[in-house]
C-alpha positions in Angstrom: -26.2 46.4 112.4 -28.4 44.3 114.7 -27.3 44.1 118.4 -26.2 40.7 119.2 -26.1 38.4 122.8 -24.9 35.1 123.2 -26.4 33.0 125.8 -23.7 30.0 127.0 -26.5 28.0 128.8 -29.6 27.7 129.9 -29.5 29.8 133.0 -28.5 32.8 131.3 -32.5 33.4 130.6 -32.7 34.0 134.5 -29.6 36.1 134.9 -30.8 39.4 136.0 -27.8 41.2 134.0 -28.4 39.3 130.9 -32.2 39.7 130.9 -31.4 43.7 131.6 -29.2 43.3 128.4 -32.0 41.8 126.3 -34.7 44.8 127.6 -32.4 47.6 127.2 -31.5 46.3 123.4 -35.5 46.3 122.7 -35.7 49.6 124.2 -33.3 51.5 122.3 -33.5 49.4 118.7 -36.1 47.5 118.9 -34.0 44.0 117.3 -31.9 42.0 119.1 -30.1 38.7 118.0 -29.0 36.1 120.6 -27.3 33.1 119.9 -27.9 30.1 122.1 -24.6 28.1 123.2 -26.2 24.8 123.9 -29.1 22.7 121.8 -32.5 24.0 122.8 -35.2 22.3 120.9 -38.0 22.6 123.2 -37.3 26.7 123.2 -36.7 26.5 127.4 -34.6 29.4 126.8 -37.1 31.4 125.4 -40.2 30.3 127.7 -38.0 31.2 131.1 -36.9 34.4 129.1 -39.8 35.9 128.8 -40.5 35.0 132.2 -38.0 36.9 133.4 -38.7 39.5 131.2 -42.1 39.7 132.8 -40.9 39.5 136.3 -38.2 42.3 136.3 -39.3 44.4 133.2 -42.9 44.9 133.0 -43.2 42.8 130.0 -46.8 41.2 129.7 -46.7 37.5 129.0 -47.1 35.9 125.6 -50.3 35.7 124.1 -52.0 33.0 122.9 -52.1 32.8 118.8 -55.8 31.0 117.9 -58.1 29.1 119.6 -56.3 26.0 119.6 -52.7 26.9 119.8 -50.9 28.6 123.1 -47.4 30.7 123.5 -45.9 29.0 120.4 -46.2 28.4 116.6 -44.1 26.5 114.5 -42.8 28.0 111.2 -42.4 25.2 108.7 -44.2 24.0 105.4 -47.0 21.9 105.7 -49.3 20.5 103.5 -51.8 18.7 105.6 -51.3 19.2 109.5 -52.3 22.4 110.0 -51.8 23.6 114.1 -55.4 25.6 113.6 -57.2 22.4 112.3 -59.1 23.1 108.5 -57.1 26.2 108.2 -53.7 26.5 106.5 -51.8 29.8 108.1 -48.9 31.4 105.4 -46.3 30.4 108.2 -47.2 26.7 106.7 -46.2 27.5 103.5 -43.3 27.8 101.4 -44.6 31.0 100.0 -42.7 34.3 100.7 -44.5 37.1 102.8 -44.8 40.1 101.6 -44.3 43.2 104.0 -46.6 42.9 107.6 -46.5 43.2 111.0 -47.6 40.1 113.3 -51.4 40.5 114.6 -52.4 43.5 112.8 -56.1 42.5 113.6 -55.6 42.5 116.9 -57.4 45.2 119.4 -54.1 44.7 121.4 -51.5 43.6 119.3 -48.2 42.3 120.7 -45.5 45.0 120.9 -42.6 41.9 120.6 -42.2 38.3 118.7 -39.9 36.7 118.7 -38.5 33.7 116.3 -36.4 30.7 117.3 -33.8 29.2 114.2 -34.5 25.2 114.8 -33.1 24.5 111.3 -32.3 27.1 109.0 -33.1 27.0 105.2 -30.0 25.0 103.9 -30.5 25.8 99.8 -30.6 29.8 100.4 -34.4 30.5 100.8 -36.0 31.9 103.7 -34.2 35.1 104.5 -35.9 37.5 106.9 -36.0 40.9 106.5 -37.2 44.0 108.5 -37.8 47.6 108.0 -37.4 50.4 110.4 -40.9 52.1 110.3 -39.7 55.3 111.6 -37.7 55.8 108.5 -40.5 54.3 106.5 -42.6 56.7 107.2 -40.1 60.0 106.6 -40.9 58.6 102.9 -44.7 59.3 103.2 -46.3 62.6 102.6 -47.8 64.7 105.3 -51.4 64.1 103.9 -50.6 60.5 103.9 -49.8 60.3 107.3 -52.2 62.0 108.8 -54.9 59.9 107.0 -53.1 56.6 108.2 -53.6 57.6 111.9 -57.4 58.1 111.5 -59.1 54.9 111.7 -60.5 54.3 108.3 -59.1 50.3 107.7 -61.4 47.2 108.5 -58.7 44.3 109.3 -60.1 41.4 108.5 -59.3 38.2 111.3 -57.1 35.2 109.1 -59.7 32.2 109.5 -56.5 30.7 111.0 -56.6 33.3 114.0 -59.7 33.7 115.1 -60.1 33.3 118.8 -64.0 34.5 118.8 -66.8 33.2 115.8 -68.6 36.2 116.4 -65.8 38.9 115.3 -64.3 38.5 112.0 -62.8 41.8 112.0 -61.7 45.2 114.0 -61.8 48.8 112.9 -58.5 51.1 113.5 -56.0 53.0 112.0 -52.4 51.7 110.8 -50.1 54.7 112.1 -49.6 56.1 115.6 -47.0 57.9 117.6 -45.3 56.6 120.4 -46.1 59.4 123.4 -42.7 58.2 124.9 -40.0 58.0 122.5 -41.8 60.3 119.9 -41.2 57.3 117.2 -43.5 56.3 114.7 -45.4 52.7 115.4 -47.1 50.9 112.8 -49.8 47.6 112.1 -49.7 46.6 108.4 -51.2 43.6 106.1 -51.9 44.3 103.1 -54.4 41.6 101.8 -56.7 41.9 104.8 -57.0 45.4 104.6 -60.1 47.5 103.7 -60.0 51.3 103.0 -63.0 52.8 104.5 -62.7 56.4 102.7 -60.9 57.7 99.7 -58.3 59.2 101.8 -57.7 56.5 103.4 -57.5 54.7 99.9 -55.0 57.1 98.4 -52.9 56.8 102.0 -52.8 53.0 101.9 -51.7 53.6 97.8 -48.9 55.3 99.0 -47.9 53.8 101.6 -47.9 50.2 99.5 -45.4 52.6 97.0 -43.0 53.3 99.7 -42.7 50.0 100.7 -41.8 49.1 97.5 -39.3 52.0 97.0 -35.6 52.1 96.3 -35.0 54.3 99.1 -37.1 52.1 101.5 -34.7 48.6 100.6 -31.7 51.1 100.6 -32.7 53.0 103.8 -34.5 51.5 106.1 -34.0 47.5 105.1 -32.1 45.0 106.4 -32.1 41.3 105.0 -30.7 38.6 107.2 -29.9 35.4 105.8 -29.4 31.9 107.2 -25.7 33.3 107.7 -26.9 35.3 109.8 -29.9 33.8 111.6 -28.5 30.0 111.8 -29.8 27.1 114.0 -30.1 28.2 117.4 -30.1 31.8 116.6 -33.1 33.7 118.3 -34.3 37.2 116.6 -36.5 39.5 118.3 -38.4 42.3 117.3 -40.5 45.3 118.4 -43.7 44.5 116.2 -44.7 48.3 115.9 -40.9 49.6 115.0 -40.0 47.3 112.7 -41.9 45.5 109.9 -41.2 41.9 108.6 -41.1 40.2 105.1 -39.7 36.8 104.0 -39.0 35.4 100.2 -39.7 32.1 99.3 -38.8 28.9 101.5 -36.2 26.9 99.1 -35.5 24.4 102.5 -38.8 21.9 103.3 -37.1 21.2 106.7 -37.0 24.9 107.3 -38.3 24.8 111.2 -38.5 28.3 113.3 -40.7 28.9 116.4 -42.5 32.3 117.0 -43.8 33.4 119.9 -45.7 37.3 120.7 -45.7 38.8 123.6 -46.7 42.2 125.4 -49.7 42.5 124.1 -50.9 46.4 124.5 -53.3 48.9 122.9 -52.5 50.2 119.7 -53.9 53.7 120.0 -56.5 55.1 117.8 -56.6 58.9 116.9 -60.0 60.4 116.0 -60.8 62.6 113.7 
């Protein structure tokens, strides 16, 4: 089950007791669903939420997601306006995204994003669904994990993200644990990764596998249609805790906004 708020109004993303709600929620499960009351298509809500989320609970403000586009991105087919100029990102598609977390080719990726419903996908296309990585990775043998912590992966920068011309990609591992909750964090993409030694080859093999295993959908999985996520539903998600897939968009008015935030190192373990 995903934990679940309602916000009445507006103001509720200022009330100290609400705000506590929505930081203890991502704390202990890392997904939280709220539900907006009241129309919201300029995503106030959100903006003054993670402001206060900032103020009172340490979280770093959203970062910015290319060169040309601040705190948020919209999530809808396009075929010709693209918000990063020449570049078409897979949010603009109809296409379905395979299993990933959000700015794996970052040096600091964003521990949180979160997406805002504008209009759900009316023809049932477009359903979200996220993985616990912790249980993902009981699935994964010992060897394996111990060669996805060492960092042997070139991530290659989407043309559509890149903030500086002169770095295409980072070097780093995929799996790390969490010093503080003892939890198992993850950065995954599959088609902008490079293995950079046979282990790491054979771990990233196997790790694709699990992804793709019965006991991973049964497990760890949960899918969440546009039942559940409707227009003015807001999900948010621990980046590191919980991976993210979508099938294909079936709705061209389809409309979410994402925005990342908390942006902190994803630690490397040497050798």
């Amino acid at each position: 089950m995903v934990p679940h708020l309602e916000a009445p109004d507006l103001s509720y993303a200022k009330e100290r007791r609400h705000v506590r709600h929505v930081a203890e929620k991502l704390q202990d499960s890392g997904i939280l669903k709220i539900s907006l009351q009241f129309p919201d298509s300029n995503s106030e809500y959100l903006e003054q939420l993670l402001l206060s989320l900032h103020a009172h609970h340490d979280h770093q403000l959203p970062i910015t997601h290319s060169a040309t586009r601040g705190w948020f991105w919209d999530v809808r087919p396009s075929t010709s306006d693209f918000q990063a100029g020449n570049h078409q990102a897979r949010s603009e598609t109809m296409d379905e995204f395979p299993w990933h977390t959000d700015c794996s080719y970052e040096d600091l990726p964003p521990r949180f994003f979160a997406l805002q419903v504008l209009q759900h996908d009316r023809f049932g296309g477009g359903t979200l669904s996220v993985m616990n990585v912790e249980r993902l990775s009981e699935l994964l043998s010992q060897a394996t994990r111990a060669s996805l912590v060492r960092p042997e992966y070139r991530i290659t920068i989407p043309p559509e993200f890149i903030k500086d011309p002169t770095q295409r990609h980072i070097q780093g591992s995929l799996l790390v644990a969490d010093t503080d909750s003892q939890s198992s964090m993850m950065r995954f993409r599959g088609d902008i990764l490079t293995p950079l030694s046979d282990r790491a080859s054979k771990a990233l093999d196997e790790l694709k596998q699990a992804l793709q295993s019965v006991e991973a959908q049964s497990h760890s999985t949960v899918h969440l249609t546009a039942d559940d996520l409707p227009a003015r539903s807001i999900i948010l998600v621990d980046n590191r805790r919980w991976l993210h897939s979508r099938n294909d968009i079936k709705d061209p008015e389809r409309h979410l906004r994402r925005v990342r935030w908390d942006a902190i190192p994803f630690h490397r373990v040497s050798n």
